[in-house]
C-alpha positions in Angstrom: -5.2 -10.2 22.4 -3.7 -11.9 19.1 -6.9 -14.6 19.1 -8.9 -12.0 19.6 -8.0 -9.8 16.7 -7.9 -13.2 14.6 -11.3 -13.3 15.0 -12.2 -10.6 13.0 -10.2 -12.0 10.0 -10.6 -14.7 7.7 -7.2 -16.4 7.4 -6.2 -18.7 5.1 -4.4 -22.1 6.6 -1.1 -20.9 7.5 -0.5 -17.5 9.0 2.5 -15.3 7.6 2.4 -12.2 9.5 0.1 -10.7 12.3 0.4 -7.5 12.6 -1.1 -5.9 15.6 0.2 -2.2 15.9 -0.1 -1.8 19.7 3.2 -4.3 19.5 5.1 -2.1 17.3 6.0 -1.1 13.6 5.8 -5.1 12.7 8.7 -4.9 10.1 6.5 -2.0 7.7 8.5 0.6 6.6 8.1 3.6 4.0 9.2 3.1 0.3 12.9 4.5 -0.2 15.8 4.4 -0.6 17.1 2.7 -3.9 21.2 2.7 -3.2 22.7 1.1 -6.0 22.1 1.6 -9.7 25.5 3.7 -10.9 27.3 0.1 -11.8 24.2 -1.7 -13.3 23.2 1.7 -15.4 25.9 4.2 -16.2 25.2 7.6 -17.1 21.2 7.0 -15.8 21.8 8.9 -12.5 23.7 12.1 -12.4 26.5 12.8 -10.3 25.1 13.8 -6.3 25.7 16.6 -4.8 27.7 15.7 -1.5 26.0 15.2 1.6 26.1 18.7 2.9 25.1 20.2 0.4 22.2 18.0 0.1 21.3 18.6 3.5 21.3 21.8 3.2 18.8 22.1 0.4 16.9 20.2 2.2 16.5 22.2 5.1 16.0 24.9 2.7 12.8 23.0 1.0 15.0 22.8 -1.7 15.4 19.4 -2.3 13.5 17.0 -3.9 12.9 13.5 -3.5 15.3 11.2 -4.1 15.0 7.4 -4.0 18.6 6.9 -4.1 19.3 9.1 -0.7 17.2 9.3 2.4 16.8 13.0 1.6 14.1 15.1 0.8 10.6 16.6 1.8 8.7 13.2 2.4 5.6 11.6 5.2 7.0 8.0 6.3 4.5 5.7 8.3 4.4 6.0 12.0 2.3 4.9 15.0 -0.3 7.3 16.4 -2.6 6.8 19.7 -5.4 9.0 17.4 -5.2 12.2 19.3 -7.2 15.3 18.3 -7.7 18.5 19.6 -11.3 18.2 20.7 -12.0 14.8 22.2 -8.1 14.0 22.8 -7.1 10.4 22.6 -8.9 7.7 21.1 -6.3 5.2 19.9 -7.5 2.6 17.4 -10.6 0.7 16.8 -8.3 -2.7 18.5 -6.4 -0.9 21.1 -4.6 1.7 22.2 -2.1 2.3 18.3 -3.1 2.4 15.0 -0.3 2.8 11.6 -0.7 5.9 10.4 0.1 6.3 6.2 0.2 10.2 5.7 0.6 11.9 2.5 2.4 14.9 1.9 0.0 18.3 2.1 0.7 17.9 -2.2 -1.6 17.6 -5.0 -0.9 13.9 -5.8 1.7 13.0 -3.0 1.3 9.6 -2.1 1.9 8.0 1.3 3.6 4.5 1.4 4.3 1.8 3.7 5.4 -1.5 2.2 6.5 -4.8 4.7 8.5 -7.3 2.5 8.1 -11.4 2.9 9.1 -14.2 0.6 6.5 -17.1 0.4 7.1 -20.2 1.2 4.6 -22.0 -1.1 3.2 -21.3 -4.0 -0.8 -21.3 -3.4 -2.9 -18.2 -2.7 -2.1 -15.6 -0.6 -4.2 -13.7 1.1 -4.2 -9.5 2.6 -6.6 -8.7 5.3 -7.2 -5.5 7.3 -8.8 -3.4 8.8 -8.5 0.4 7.6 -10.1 4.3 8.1 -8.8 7.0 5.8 -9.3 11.2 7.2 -8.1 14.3 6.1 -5.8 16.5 8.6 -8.0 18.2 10.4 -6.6 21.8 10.7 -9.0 23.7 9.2 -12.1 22.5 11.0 -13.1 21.1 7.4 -14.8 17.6 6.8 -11.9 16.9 4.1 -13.8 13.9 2.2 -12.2 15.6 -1.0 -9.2 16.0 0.0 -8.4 11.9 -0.5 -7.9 11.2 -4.2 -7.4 7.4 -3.4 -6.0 4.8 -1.0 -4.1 1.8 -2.5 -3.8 -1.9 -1.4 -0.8 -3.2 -3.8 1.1 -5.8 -3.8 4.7 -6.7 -6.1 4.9 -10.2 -6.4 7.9 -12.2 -8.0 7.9 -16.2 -8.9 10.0 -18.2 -7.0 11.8 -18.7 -10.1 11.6 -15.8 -11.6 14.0 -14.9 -14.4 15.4 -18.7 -14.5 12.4 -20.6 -15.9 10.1 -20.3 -19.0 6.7 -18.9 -17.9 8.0 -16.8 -14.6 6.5 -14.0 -13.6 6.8 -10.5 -12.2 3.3 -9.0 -11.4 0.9 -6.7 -8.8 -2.0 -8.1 -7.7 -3.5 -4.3 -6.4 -6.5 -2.9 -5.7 -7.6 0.8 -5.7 -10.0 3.5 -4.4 -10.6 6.1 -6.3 -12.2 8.3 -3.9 -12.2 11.7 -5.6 -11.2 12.8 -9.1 -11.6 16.2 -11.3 -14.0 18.2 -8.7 -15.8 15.0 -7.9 -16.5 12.7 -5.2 -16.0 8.7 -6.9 -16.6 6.3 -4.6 -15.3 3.1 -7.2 -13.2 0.1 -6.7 -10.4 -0.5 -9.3 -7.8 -3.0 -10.0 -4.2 -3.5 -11.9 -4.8 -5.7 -14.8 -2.1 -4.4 -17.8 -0.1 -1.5 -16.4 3.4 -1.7 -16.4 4.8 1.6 -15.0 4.5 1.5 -11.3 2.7 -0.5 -8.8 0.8 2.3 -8.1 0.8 4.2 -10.8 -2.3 2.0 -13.4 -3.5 2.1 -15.4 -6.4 1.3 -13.3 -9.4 -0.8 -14.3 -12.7 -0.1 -13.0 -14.1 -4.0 -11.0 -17.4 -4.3 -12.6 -20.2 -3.6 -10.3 -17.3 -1.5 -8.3 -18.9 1.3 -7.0 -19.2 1.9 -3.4 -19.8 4.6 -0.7 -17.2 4.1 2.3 -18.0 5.2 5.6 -17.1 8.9 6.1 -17.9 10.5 9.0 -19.4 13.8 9.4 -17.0 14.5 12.2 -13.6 15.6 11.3 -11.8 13.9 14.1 -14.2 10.4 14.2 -13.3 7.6 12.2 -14.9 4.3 11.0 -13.3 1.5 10.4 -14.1 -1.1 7.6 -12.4 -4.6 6.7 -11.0 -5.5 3.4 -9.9 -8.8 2.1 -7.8 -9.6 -1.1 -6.9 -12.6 -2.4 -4.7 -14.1 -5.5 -3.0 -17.2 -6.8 0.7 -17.2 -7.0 0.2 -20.7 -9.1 -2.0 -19.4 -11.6 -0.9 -14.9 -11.8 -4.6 -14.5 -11.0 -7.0 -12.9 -8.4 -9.3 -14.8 -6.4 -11.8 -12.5 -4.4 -11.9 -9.0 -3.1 -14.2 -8.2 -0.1 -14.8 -4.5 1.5 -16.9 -3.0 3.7 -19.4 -5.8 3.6 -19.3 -6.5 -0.1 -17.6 -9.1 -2.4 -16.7 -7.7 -5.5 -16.1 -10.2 -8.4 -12.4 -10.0 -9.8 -11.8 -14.6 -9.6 -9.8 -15.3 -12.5 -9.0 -11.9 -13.2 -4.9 -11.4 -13.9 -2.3 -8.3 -13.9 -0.8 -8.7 -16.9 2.0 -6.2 -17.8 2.2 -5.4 -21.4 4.7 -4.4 -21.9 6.0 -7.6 -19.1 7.7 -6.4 -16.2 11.5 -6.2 -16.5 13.9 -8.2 -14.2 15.6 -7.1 -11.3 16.5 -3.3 -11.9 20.0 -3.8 -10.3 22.8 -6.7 -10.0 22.2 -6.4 -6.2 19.1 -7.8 -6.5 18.0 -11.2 -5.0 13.8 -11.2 -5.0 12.9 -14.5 -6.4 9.6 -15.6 -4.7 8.6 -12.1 -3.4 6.2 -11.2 -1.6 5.9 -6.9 -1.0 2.9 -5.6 0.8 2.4 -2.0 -0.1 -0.7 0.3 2.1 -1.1 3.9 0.2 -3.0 7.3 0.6 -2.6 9.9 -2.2 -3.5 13.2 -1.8 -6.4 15.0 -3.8 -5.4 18.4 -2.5 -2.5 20.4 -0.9 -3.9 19.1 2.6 -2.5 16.1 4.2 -4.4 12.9 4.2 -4.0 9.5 6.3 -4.5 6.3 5.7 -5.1 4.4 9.3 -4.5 0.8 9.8 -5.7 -0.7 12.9 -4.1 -4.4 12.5 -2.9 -6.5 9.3 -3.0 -10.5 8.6 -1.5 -11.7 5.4 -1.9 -15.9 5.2 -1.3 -18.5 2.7 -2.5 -22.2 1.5 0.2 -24.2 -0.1 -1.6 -24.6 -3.5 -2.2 -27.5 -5.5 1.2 -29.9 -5.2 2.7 -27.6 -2.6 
């Protein structure tokens, strides 16, 4: 099964991850919680309610979402055989399991999972998959609007980072900006300055980055396209960026934070030479959304000197 799936990829020399979601989660989780932070920044975080009480509120839809505590109205990743009411279940476009990303049923919610590595070498790393984005399918509605965009991002630390002259953080990430202000988009974007949040921009159109995905007029039929993104740990820059067919020109192309991202945010940290893989859907409405992924490869080359 793996060497099939491989051969719908284009994987650089050495393989770091194959993710083939009919084995499992394979190490992707969603994005929270952030524990620490009282030491490092006093008087930043006010004092928590206890634990009851915070349960509480959020049973009572009370409570909002807090990266410090696993509490809160939130969609976390999970595995789904595709099911649907009229033609019941499909399972992925590999196999019987696909990841499913959703989004909260709110007007910008975004949907996250993230799978950490640490990279061995310092070459060019490279994302593939193979992806289909709906809209929940309640209301009998096509729901093409209802996807404001769906995120491939990536938070990227040098091995040295913080110890040597010239060390970077940065986020190689690419977006789809699928619907904005009462209008269908269709455009390809990328992080080149922002400095906020790896998905937050702001976002830079890829010249010549317009492009129609595959929507299909059934609410409950998806289509699956293949996506490829690769950058250069050696040189903070990105390399090429295929979808759905096309090759997009972004080669020598860099994220460059202004202003430059800080350090590790808390003394608990220990990220030199990361690698985190980050797979979003935002919402466009107050309607859930999905972002489906049927398998993952990310790969490496050592780089020039190793």
């Amino acid at each position: 099964m793996r060497e099939r799936i491989l051969d719908r990829y284009q994987p650089l020399p050495h393989i770091l991850s194959l993710d083939d979601f009919n084995d499992g989660f394979c190490g992707w989780q969603t994005l929270f919680p952030d524990y620490d932070g009282w030491v490092d920044y006093p008087g930043k975080h006010p004092d928590l309610d206890s634990l009851s009480s915070s349960i509480e509120l959020t049973h009572a839809g009370g409570q909002p979402v807090d990266r410090r505590l696993p509490l809160g109205v939130r969609a976390v990743p999970m595995l789904t055989s595709m099911t649907s009411w009229d033609i019941g279940t499909q399972g992925s476009w590999n196999g019987n399991y696909a990841l499913k990303i959703p989004a909260f049923p709110r007007t910008g919610d975004k949907g996250i999972a993230v799978k950490r590595l640490t990279s061995p070498w310092r070459g060019r790393v490279r994302f593939e998959t193979w992806f289909s984005y709906k809209a929940g399918h309640e209301d009998f509605h096509l729901g093409d609007t209802a996807i404001a965009s769906i995120l491939f991002c990536t938070d990227v630390m040098d091995h040295d980072f913080q110890h040597s002259q010239g060390s970077a953080r940065w986020w190689p990430s690419v977006r789809y900006l699928n619907y904005e202000q009462n209008s269908l988009v269709g455009r390809w974007q990328i992080q080149t300055s922002g400095a906020v949040g790896v998905f937050d921009g702001p976002w830079t159109d890829i010249p010549d980055g317009a492009q129609a995905l595959a929507f299909n007029r059934s609410p409950t039929t998806y289509q699956w396209h293949y996506l490829r993104l690769t950058y250069d740990l050696r040189s903070h820059s990105y390399v090429d960026f295929h979808c759905y067919g096309r090759e997009f020109n972004v080669k020598g192309l860099r994220h460059e934070p202004d202003p430059p991202l800080p350090g590790y945010r808390a003394s608990t940290d220990r990220c030199a030479g990361l690698i985190a893989v980050c797979m979003a859907v935002e919402a466009a409405q107050d309607r859930r959304g999905f972002l489906l992924i049927d398998s993952v490869v990310i790969s490496a080359d050592e780089g020039q000197g190793g």
